[in-house]
N, C-alpha and C positions, 0 to 999 in steps of 0.2 A: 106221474108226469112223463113215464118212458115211454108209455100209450100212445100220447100225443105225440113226442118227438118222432117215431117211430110213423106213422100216419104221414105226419111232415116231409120227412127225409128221404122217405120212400117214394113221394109224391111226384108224377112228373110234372115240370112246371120250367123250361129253360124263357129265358128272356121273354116278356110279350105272350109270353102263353101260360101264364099263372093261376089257371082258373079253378086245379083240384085244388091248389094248396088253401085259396078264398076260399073254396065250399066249406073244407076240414076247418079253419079258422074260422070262418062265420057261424058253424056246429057249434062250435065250443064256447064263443064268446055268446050264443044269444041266449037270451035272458039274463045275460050276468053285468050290460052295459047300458046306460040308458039309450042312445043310440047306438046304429052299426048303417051303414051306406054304403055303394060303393060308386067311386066318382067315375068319371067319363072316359080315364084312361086305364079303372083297374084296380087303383090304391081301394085296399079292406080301413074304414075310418071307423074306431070305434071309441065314443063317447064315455068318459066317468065322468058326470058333473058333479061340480063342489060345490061350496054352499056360498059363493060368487063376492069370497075376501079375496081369492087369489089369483094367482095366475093363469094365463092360457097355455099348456107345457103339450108340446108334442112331440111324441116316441114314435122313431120310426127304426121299423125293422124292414128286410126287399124278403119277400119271397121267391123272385127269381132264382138260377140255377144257371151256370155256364153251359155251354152245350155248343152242337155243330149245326150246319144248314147245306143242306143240298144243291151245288152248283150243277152238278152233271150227272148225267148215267151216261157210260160208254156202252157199247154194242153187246158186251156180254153181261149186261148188267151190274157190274161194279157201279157203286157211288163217290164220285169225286163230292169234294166238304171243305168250306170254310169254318173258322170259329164262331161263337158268339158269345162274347165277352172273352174273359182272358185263360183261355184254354192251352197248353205248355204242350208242344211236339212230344215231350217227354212223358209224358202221361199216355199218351194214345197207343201205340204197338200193341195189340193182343186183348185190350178193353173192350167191352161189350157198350153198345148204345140203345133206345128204347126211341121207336118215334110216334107220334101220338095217335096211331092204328093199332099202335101195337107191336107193331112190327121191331125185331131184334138183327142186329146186323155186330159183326166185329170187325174191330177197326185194324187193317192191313199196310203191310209196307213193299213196296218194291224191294227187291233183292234183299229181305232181311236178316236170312240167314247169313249175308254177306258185308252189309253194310254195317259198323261201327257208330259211327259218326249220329248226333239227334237228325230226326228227321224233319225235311221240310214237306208243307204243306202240297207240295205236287207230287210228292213220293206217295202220300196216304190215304186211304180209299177206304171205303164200308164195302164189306161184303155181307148180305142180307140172304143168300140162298138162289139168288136168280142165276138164269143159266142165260137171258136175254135180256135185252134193253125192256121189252113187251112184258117178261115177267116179273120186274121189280116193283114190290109192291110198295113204293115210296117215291117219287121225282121230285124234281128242281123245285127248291123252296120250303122243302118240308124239313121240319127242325128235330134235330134227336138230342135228347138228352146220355148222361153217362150212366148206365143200371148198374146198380150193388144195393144189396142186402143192408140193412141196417143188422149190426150186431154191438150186443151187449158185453163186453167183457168186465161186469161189474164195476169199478172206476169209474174205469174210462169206457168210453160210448164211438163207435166208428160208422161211417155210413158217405155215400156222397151226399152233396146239399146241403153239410153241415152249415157251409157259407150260405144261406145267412135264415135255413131252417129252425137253426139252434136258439136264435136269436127270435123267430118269431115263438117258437115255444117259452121262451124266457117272458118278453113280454104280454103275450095273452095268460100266462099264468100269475100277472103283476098283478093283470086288471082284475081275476077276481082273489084275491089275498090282498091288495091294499087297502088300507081305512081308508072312508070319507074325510075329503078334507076340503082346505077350501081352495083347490086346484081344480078345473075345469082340464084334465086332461086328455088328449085327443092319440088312440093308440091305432099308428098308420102303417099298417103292414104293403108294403110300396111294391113297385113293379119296377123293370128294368135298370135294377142300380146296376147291372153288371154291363149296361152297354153305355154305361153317363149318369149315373144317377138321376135318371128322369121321371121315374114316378115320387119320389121326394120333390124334387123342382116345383110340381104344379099342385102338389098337397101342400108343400108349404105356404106357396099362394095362397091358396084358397083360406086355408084354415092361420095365416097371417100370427103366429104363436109367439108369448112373449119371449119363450125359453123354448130351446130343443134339444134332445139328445138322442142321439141315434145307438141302434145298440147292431152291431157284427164283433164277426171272429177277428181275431190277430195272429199272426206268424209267432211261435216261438223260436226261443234260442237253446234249447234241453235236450236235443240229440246230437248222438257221439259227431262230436268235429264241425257242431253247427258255427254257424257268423253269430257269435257273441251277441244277447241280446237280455237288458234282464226279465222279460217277459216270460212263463215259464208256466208249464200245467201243474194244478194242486196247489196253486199258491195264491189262488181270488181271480176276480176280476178284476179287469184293467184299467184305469181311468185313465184316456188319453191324452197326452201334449200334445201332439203335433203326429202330423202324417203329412204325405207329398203334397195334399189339396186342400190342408187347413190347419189353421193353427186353433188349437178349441179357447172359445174364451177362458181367460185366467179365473172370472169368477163362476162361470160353472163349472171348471175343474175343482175351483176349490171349496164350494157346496158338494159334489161329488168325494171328495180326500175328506171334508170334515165331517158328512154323514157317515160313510165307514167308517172312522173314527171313533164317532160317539156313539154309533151302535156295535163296537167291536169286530165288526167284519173283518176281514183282511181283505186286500185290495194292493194293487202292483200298479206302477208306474208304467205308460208306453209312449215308444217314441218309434214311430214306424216309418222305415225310411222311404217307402216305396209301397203306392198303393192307397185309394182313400174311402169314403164312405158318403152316403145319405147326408152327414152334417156338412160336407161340404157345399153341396147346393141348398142345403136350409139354410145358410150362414149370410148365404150369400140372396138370401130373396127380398122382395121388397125391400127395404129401404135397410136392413139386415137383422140375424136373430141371432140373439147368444147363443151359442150351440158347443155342442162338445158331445164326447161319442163313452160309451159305456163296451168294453170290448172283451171278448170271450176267447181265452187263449185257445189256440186250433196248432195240430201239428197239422201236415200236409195240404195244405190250404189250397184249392184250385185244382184237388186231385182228386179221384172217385172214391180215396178212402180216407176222408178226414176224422181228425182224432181230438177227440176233446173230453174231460174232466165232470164227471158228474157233478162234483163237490163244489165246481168252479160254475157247472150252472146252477146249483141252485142256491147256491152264496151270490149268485147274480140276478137270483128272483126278491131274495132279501132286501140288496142295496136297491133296487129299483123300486122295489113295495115303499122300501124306507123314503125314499126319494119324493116320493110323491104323496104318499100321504101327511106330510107337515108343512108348513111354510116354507115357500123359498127364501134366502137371503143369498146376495151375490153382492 
């Protein structure tokens, strides 16, 4: 499974431009799902049909990636840059970005040797090797993602894109490890949750699901002098309460707590105060869908070296196999 994550993570793929991580996810899942599609804005939909006692359940994990966009080149060819999605001042000084020619640029500060203070978004520039405006090989519009290595430190697994890479690795490796059952379920590797969860939005439309649960990283609370949290790496997956944009139904949390349960997994409580997911706009679709989210404890969340628990994903490939191959009850 490191193969694939590894594939994934390394992927560039920032908001709206997710098309390596589709081909690598469409590689792996075909033959192993009765359908795979991909809808009009992107979402990877990939079919296990059940033997049609049960439900419609749809999993969605984003492929997208935080990243920058290109407002300006000045005269010497520096790149002025906006965010896309939720990209932190604090992260950028001295990081490498990748744009989708190829092209490599690091990310610069006005008077940094000087300056203390986080920086704002007018102080910080890509520099790409141009000596003019004429020779930068990138302009206005063009999107870069954050480059780093995926590395293995046995355990634990670092890389950027773990938001919400990790998560599609989790879930394509459900589809083929779970029994048949009599779930009709629909595994929807989504586009742009990182600008509004909008490739959730219009999968959930379409595919209308009776259950959903969305599967992303969670912030922990396990480093020295962190904000107290009990969410924590080595200790399972999450099954979420509540985050800023959703409250998960009470009875898919508690299908969720009693399947780990009865199949011994271990599994952690979250309550994440800031920050939401995919089940927010499934919850919220048609006329509404029970929804609740399955979350994958992540140290550095939103940063180019996020950190997560082998044991924790693949005790998340478990409870999600488990999940789905039995009946639901809520």
């Amino acid at each position: 499974m490191k193969t694939l994550i590894k594939s994934l993570v390394e992927a560039w793929g920032p908001s709206g431009y997710e098309g390596h991580v589709r081909t690598t996810l469409s590689g792996y899942l075909a033959g192993q799902v009765d359908e795979i599609r991909t809808d009009s804005m992107g979402n990877l939909i990939a079919l296990k049909k059940g033997d049609g006692s049960g439900k419609r359940v749809m999993i969605a994990s984003h492929m997208d990636e935080i990243g920058i966009a290109v407002t300006h080149v000045d005269a010497k060819g520096f790149l002025r840059f906006g965010p896309v999605g939720g990209v932190m001042p604090l992260t950028l000084v001295g990081n490498r970005v990748r744009f989708a020619n190829g092209t490599i640029g690091v990310i610069g500060r006005e008077d940094w040797l000087v300056e203390r203070s986080l920086p704002t978004w007018k102080q910080v520039f890509v520099d790409v090797g141009a000596t003019c405006a004429k020779d930068a090989p990138v302009g206005i519009g063009d999107m870069g993602a954050f480059d780093r290595a995926f590395c293995d430190l046995g355990k634990r697994l670092v890389s950027k894109a773990m938001d919400d890479r990790i998560a599609c690795a989790i879930a394509a490796q459900a589809a083929l490890t779970m029994d048949p059952g009599p779930n009709d379920v629909y595994f929807v590797f989504t586009v742009q949750e990182e600008v509004g969860t909008r490739g959730a939005m219009v999968s959930a439309f379409g595919i209308a699901p009776d259950v959903a649960v969305s599967v992303d990283v969670t912030p922990v609370g396990d480093t020295p002098e962190a904000t107290p949290t009990s969410v924590v790496l080595g200790k399972g997956p999450a099954v979420k309460v509540k985050d800023s944009g959703m409250l998960a139904h009470p009875g898919v949390k508690d299908w969720m707590v009693r399947t780990a349960e009865n199949t011994g997994i271990p599994y952690q409580l979250e309550v994440l105060v800031a920050g939401t997911t995919d089940a927010y706009s499934i919850q919220t679709s048609r006329a509404g869908v029970p929804a609740g989210c399955l979350s994958i404890p992540c140290r550095y969340v939103h940063t180019p070296s996020e950190m997560v628990d082998y044991q924790d994903v693949t005790l998340s490939v478990d409870l999600l196999s488990a999940l789905l191959s039995n009946p639901i009850t809520m």
